[in-house]
Structure formats: C-alpha cells, structure tokens
TORLOKE-947539 format. One record per residue (C-alpha): residue number from 1; x, y, z. Coordinates in Angstrom, 1 decimal. Example, Ala and Ser with C-alpha at 12.3 -4.5 7.8 and 13.67 -1.06 7.14 Angstrom:
% TORLOKE-947539
> i / px / py / pz
> 1 / 12.3 / -4.5 / 7.8
> 2 / 13.7 / -1.1 / 7.1
% end
This chain:
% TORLOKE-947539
> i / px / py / pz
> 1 / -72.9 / -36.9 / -36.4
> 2 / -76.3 / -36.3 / -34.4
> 3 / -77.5 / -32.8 / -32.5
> 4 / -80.2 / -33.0 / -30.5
> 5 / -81.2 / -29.9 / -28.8
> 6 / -81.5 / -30.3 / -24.8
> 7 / -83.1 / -27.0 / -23.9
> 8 / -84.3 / -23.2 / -25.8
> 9 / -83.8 / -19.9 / -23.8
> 10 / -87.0 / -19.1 / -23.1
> 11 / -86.5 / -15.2 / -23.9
> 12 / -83.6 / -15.5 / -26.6
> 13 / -82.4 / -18.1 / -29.3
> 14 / -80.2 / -19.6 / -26.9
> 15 / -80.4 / -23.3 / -27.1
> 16 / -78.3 / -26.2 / -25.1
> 17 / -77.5 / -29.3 / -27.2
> 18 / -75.3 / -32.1 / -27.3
> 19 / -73.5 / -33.4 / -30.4
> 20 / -72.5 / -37.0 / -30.8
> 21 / -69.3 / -38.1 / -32.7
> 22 / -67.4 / -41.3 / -33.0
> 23 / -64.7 / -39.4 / -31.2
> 24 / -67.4 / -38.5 / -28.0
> 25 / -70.0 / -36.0 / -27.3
> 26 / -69.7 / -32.4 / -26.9
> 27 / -72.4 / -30.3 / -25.4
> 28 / -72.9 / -26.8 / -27.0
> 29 / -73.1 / -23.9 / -27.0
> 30 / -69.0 / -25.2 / -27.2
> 31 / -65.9 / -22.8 / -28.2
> 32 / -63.3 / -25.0 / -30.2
> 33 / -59.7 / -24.4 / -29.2
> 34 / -57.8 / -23.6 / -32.9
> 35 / -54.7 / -26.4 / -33.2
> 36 / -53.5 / -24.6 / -36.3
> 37 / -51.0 / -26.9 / -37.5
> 38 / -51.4 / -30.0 / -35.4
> 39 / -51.1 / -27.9 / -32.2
> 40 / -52.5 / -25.4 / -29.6
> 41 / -49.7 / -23.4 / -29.6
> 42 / -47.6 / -23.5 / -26.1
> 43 / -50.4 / -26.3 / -25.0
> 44 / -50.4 / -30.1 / -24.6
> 45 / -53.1 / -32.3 / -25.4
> 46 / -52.9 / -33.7 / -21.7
> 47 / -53.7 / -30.0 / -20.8
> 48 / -56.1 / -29.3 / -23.3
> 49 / -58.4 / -32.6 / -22.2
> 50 / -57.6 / -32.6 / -18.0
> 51 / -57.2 / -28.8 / -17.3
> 52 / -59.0 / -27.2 / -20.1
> 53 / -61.6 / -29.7 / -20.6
> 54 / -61.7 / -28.8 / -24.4
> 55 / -64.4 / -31.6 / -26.2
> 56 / -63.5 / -30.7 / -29.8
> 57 / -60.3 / -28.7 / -31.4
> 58 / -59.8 / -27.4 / -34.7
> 59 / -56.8 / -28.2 / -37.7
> 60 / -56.4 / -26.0 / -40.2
> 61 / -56.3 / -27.4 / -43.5
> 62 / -54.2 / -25.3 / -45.7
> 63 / -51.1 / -25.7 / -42.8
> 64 / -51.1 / -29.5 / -42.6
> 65 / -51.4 / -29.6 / -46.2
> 66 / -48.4 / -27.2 / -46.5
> 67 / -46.4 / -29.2 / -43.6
> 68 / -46.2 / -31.6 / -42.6
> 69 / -48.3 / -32.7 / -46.0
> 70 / -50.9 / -35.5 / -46.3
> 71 / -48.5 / -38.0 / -47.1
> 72 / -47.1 / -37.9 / -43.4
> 73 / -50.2 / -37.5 / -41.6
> 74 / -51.7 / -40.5 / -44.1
> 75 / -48.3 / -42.5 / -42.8
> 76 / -49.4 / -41.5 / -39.0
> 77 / -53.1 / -42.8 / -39.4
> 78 / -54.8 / -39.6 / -39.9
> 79 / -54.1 / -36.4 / -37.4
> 80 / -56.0 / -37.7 / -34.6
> 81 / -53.0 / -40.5 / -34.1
> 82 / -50.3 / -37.8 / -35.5
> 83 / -51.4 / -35.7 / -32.1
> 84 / -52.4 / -38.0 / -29.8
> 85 / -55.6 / -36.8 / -29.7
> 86 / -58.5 / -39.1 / -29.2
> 87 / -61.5 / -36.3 / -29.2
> 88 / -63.4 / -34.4 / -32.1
> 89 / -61.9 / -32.3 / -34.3
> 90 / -63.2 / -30.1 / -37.1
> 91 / -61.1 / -29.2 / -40.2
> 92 / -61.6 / -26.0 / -42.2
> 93 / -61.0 / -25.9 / -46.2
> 94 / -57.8 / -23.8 / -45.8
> 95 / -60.0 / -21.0 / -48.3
> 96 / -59.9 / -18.0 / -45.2
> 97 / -55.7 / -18.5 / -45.3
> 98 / -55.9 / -18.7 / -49.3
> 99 / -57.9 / -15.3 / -49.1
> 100 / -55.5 / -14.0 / -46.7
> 101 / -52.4 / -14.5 / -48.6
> 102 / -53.8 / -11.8 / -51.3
> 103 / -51.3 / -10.9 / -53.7
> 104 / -50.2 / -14.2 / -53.7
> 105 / -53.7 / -16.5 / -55.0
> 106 / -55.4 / -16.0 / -57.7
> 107 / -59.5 / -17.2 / -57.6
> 108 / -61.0 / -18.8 / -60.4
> 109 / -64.4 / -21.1 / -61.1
> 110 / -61.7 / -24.2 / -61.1
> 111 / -60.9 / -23.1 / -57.6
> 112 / -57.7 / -21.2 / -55.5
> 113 / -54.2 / -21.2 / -57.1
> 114 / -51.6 / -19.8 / -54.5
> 115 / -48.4 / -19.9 / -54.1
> 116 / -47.1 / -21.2 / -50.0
> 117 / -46.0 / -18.7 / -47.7
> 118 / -43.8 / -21.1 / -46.7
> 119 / -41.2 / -21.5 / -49.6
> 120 / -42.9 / -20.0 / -52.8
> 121 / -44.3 / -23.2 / -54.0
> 122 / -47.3 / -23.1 / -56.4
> 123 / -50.4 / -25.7 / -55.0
> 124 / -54.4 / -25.3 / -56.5
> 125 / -57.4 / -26.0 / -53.9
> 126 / -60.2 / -27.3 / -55.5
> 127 / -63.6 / -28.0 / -54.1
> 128 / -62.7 / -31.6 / -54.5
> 129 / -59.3 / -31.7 / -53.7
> 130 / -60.2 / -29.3 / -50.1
> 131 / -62.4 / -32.7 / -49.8
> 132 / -60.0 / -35.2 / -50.2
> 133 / -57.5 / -33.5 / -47.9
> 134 / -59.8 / -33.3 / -45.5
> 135 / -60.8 / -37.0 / -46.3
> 136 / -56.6 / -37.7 / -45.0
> 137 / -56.7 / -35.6 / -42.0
> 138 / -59.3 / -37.7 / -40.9
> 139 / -61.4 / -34.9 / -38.7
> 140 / -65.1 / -35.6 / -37.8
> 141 / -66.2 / -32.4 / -38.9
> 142 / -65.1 / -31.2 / -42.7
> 143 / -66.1 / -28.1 / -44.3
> 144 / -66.7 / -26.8 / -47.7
> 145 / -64.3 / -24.7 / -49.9
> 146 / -65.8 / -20.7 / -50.1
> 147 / -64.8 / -17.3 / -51.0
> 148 / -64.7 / -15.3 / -47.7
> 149 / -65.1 / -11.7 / -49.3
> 150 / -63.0 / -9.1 / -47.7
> 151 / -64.7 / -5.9 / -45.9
> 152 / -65.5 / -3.6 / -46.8
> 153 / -66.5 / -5.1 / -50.2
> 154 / -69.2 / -3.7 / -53.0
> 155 / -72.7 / -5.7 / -53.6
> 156 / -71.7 / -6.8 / -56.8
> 157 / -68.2 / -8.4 / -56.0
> 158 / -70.4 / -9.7 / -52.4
> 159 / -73.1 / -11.1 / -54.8
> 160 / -70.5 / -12.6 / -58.0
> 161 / -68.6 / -14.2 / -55.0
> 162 / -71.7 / -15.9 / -53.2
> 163 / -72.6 / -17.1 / -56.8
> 164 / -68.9 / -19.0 / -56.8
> 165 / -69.1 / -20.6 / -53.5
> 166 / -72.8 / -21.8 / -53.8
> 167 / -71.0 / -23.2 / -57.4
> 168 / -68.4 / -25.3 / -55.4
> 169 / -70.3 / -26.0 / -52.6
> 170 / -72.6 / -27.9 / -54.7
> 171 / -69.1 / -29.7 / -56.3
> 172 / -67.7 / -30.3 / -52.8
> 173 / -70.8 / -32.1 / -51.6
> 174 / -71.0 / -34.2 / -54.4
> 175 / -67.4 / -35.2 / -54.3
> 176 / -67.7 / -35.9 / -50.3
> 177 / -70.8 / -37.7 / -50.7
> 178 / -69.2 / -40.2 / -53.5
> 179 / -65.6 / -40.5 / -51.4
> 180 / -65.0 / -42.6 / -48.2
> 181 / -63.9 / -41.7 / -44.7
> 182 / -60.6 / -43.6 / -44.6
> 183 / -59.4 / -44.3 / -40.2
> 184 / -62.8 / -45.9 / -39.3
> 185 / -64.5 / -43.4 / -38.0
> 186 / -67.6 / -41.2 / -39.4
> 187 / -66.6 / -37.9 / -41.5
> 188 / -69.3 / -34.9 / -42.0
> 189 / -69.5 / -31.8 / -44.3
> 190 / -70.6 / -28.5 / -43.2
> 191 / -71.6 / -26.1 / -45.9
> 192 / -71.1 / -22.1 / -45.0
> 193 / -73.3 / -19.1 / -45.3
> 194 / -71.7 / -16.2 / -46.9
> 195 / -72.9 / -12.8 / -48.6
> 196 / -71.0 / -10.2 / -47.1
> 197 / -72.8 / -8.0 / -44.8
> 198 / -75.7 / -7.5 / -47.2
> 199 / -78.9 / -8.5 / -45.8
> 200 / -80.4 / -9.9 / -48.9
> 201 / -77.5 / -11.7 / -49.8
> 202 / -77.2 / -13.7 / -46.6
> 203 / -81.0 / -14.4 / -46.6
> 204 / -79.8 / -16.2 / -50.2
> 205 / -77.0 / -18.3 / -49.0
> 206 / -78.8 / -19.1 / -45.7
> 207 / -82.1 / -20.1 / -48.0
> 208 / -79.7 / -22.1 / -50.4
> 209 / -77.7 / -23.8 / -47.5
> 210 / -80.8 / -25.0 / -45.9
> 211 / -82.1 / -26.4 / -48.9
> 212 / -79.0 / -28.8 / -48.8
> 213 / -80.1 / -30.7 / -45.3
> 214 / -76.4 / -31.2 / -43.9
> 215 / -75.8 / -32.3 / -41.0
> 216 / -74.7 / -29.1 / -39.5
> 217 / -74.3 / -25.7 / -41.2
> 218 / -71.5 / -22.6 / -40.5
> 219 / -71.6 / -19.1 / -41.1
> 220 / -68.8 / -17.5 / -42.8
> 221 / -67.2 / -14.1 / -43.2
> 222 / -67.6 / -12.5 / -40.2
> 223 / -65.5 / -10.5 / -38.0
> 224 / -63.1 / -9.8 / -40.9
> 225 / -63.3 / -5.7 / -40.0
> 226 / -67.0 / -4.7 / -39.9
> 227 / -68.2 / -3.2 / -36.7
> 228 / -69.9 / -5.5 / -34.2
> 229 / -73.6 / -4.1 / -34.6
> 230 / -72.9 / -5.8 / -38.4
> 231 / -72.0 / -9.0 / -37.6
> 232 / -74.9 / -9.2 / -34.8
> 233 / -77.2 / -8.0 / -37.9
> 234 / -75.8 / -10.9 / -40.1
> 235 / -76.1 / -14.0 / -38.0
> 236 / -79.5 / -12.9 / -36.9
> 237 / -80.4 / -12.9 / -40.3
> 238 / -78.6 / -16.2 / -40.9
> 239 / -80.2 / -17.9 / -37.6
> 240 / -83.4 / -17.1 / -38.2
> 241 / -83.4 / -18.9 / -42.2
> 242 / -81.0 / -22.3 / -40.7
> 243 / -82.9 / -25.2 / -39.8
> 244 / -83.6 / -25.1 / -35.7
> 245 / -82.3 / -28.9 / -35.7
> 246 / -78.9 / -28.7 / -36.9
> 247 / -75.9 / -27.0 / -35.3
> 248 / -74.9 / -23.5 / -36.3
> 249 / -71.0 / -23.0 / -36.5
> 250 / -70.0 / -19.3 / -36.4
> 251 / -66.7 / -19.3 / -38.1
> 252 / -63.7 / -17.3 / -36.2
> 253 / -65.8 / -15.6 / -33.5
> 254 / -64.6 / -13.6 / -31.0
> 255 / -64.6 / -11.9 / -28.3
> 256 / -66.0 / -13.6 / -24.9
> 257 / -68.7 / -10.9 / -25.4
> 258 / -69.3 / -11.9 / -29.3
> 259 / -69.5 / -15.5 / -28.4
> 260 / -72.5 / -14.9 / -25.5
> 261 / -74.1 / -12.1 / -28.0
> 262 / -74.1 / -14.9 / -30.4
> 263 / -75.5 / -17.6 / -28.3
> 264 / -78.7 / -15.3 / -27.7
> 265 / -78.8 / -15.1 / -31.2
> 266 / -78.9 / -19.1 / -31.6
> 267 / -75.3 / -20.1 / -32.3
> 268 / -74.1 / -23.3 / -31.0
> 269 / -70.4 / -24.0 / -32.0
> 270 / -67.3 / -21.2 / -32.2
> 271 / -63.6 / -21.2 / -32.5
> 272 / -61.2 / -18.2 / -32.8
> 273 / -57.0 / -17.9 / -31.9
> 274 / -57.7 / -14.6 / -29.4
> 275 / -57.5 / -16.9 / -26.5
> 276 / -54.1 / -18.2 / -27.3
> 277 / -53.0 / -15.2 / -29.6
> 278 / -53.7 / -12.7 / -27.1
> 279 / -52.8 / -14.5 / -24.2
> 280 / -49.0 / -15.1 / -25.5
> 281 / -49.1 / -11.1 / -25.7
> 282 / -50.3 / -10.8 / -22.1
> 283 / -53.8 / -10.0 / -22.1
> 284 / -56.0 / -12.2 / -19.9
> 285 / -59.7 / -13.2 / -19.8
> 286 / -61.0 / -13.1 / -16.9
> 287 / -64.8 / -13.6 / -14.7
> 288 / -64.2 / -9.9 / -13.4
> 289 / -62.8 / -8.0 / -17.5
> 290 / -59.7 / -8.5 / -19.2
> 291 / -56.3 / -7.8 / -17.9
> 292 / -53.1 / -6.6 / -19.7
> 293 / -50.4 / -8.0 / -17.5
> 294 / -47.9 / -6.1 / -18.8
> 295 / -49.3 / -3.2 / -17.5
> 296 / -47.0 / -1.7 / -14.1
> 297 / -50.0 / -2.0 / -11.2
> 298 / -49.4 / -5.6 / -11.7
> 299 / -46.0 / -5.5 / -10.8
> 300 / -46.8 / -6.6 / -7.4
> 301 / -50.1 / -7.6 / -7.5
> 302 / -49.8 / -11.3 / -5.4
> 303 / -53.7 / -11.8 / -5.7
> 304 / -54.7 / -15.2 / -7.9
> 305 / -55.1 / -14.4 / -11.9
> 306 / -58.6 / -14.9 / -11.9
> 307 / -59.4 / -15.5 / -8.0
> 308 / -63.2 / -17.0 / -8.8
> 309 / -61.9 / -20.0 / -9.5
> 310 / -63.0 / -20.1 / -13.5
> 311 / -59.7 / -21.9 / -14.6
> 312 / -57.5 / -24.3 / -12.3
> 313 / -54.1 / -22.5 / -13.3
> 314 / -55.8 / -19.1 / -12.8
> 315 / -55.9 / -19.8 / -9.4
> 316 / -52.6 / -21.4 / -9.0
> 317 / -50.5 / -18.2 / -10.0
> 318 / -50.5 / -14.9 / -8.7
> 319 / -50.7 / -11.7 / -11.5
> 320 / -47.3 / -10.3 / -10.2
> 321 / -45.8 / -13.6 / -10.8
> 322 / -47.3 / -14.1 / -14.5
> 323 / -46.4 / -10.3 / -15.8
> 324 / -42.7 / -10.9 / -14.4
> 325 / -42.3 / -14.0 / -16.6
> 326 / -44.2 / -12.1 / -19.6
> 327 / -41.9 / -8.9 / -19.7
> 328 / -39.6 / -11.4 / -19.0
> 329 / -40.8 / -13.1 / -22.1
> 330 / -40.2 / -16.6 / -20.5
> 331 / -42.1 / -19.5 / -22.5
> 332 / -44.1 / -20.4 / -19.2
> 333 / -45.6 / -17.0 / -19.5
> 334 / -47.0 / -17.6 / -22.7
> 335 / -48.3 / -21.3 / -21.2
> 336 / -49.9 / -20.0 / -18.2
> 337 / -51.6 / -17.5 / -20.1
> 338 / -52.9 / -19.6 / -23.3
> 339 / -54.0 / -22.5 / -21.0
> 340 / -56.2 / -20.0 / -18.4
> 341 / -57.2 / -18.2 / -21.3
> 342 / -58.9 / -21.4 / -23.3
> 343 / -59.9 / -23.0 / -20.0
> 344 / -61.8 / -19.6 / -19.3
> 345 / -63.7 / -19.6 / -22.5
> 346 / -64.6 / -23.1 / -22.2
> 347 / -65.8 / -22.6 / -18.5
> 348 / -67.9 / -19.3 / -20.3
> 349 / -69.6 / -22.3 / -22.3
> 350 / -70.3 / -24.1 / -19.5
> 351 / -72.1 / -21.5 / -17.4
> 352 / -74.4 / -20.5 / -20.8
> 353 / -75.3 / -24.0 / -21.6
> 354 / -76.3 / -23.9 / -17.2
> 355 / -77.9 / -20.9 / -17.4
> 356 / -80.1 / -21.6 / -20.6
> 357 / -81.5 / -25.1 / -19.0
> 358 / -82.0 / -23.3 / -16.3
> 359 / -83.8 / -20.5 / -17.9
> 360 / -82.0 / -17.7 / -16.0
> 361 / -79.8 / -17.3 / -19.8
> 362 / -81.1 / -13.5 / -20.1
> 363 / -80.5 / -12.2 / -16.8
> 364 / -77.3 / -13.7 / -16.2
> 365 / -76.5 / -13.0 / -19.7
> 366 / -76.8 / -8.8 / -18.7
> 367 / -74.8 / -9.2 / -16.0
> 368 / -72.0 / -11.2 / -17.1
> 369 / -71.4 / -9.3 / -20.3
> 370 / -70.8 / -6.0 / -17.8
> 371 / -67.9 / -7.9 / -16.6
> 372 / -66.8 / -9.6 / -19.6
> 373 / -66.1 / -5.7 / -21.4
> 374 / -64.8 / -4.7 / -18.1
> 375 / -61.0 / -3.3 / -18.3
> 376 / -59.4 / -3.9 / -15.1
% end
C-alpha cells in the first residue's frame, strides 16, 4: 500500500490524500462502509460501488471466523471472491467483539479465549492466529490484535492493558512479516494506538507505534462511552505524535459531526455501523440535520428525503413514503434508508477532501457542522 498526501488545510490538520491498493485507489479523508459478516446489511455490492460509490468496506474478523469459517472463505478464494467484491477492504482482529462479549472471554499474555455467541463453542485469538486469519480473508488492509479498555477504566488497568497490546503487537508484526499473502494481491498491517483517555498514556502508544514505521497506523478505543470533548482530546494527542506520511485510521468513529471534527484534527480513514444501524431504525442523515422518520409530521411530508441532491435515492423518494414503509417495517424501508445513509457519508467525504484542496476546509467546516447537529 502507498499514501501520498495531495493537499494540508491551511488553518487545521486536514489533509487530502490518496491511497493505492492492488484492489484500486481511494482518496481520503474516506468513511469505510462496515460489511460485518461478508455484508452491508440490507445493501448489494452493485449498490455499494454504483450508487454509493464506497472505495473500501470493512469485514469483521471474529464473524467470518465464527461463520462462515476460514475454511469456506479459503474454498471461495479469499472474501473478496466470496462477495463479489473487487475493491479494498480492511479486516479488523475481531479483539473489540472479544472485549464485547465480557463475561464470556477471558484475556491473558497468550491472547483472548472466548467462548462464540453463536453456539457456546470455545476458540483462542492469538496475535498470530488474528494474523493468519486475516492472512485467509485475504483483505488489503489487516490490523493488529489489542486490548480495547472499557470506559470508564482506572490508570493502572489503562496502563497494564497498553503494556499487553504493545506485547502482542510486537508478536503480530513479526508473525505477519514472516507469513505470505495468499490470492495474489498485496496484504498490510496496521498497528493501533491505545491508552484509554489518559493523555500520557496515548502519547506512549502513539511514541511506540511510530517507532514501528507501518505502512499506516489506527487509533483505538474511542467512542466506547466517554464524552466527545475526550475523544477530540485523545486523537489530538495521537495526531500530533503519528508520522504526517502515513494514514491515520480512527477506529469506529461516528457521528457525521465526529468524522469532520476529526478530519481537522488530521484523520484520514473512518468506519462505524450508525449509518446502517440507525438507518434500519429510521433515523436519516441528511445535508440540512438528521431526521427520525418515524416521527408523525412526516406522515405526509411528499418533499424528497434529502432534496440537495447528496444521495441519488435521497432524491428519488419522498419522507412520507419512506416513514410509511418504516412503521410499516417493510425491508425496502430499511434499504432506502441504509443505502442514502452510507451514500451521504461518503458524499460528506467528498465535499472535505474538495474543500481542503481548495483551502475553504475551515469555513465550510463551521457551517456545515451547524447543519450536520441540526434536528429537523
């Protein structure tokens, strides 16, 4: 993989780049669509290449691993043939969903032993074995096994857990640098910043990360609870320790708001499920503030979803018509609303990449974040 950065904000850490792949190039800032298991849920991969225009989409690790399992998607030729999808896609270790299982993983130096939420059965990740996976899904981007600490934690569990994952990043780079991608195509590792939202920590990990010259890095454990003016504080610390010519991935973030506050804070890559997860439970992104269409003044609302023309579908349906197939909990509801949604954020992308070439980031920046917090 190779970054190159096109254009800085002149007033922010905005910066435009572009980010080559053997699957094609993506320019950043980008926001990743999440294909969970092998899929956006409720969207095609026709939709997610013609209408949403998505460059890169994200598999989750522990789910493919869990089912189908790496022996089918080995049979298939790696996930990219399993799903007929012929872009980049990035792979995370599967360590956030181990964490999130709780009483049902135990964390050890050896790695996670959990048991699936699927049928009981008992499975160890490793910082090797998160590799090799990985290695069989076959996605252009890979990243590295971690503790993501919950919040609110206490220093000393934030600063024991940062010791663990700096102790199996170091084992999952050596194992990925001594193992083989295996469809043809180029495979990279992304180590992740963690430490909580302790200042001092996070200046460690970001110091330590850096030190490792990857070809991209991510930041981790954020927007697991802590209030916004927190995670702000964190990346800003993180951004300003990463090297300035590799892209920064921050991990599971957000909020159309989060992701442009995060951009000025010089974040290139994002991902996160609110655009589908919310949409298929009516509430809409849109250029004017967010919509819940289940709400009754849109009962016979006939104007266009988003009438500014941000998404093709948003202007193809009318409100009254999407919140009558919503309440009426019809699956073409939960479509309409998932695909504008995703095409939204990634036309977001578009016009901050625009505006920071054109060095009008800040201003626009002010003005669009009024409308992006807006409830209509």
């Amino acid at each position: 993989m190779e970054f190159t950065i096109d254009h800085k904000d002149l007033y922010s850490g905005a910066r435009a780049g572009t980010l080559k792949t053997d699957h094609g190039e993506i320019p950043s800032p980008v926001f990743m669509p999440v294909g969970t298991a092998g899929t956006v849920k409720g969207v095609s991969q026709k939709e997610l290449k013609n209408s949403i225009q998505a460059k890169i989409i994200l598999g989750n690790t522990y789910h493919l691993f869990l089912r189908p399992g790496i022996d089918i998607i080995e049979k298939a030729g790696g996930l990219h043939k399993f799903i007929a999808w012929d872009k980049a896609m990035l792979t995370d270790s599967g360590g956030y969903q181990v964490f999130s299982l709780s009483g049902n993983r135990k964390i050890t130096e050896k790695g996670y032993a959990f048991q699936s939420h699927i049928d009981g059965s008992r499975h160890i990740f490793t910082p090797e074995n998160v590799v090799d996976i990985q290695r069989s899904i076959g996605s252009d981007i890979t990243m590295a096994l971690d503790e993501c600490t919950p919040y609110p934690c206490d220093f000393n569990y934030a600063k024991n857990s940062l010791g663990l994952t700096h102790r199996w990043l170091k084992r999952g780079i050596k194992h990925f640098d001594s193992t083989f991608p295996k469809y043809g195509h180029n495979q990279t590792f992304f180590p992740i910043v963690q430490g909580s939202v302790y200042k001092d920590l996070r200046k460690e990990s970001a110091t330590f990360v850096s030190s490792l010259n990857r070809e991209g890095n991510a930041i981790g454990g954020l927007s697991v609870g802590e209030p916004e003016e927190e995670m702000y504080a964190m990346t800003d610390v993180v951004t300003s320790i990463l090297p300035e010519n590799k892209p920064r991935y921050l991990m599971g973030v957000g909020t159309p708001a989060n992701i442009i506050e995060s951009v000025a804070l010089g974040v290139d890559m994002f991902d996160c499920v609110m655009p589908t997860r919310n949409g298929r439970n009516g509430m809409l992104f849109t250029s004017n503030g967010i919509i819940n269409i289940r709400n009754q003044k849109w009962k016979d609302d006939f104007s266009l979803i988003d009438p500014s023309g941000t998404t093709e579908i948003g202007s193809t349906y009318s409100k009254a018509y999407l919140r009558h197939l919503i309440i009426s909990k019809e699956m073409f509801g939960a479509q309409i609303a998932s695909i504008h949604n995703l095409g939204f954020y990634v036309w977001l992308m578009k016009e901050t990449r625009k505006n920071i070439i054109n060095n009008t980031f800040s201003t626009w920046k002010n003005q669009i974040l009024l409308k992006l917090r807006n409830r209509l």
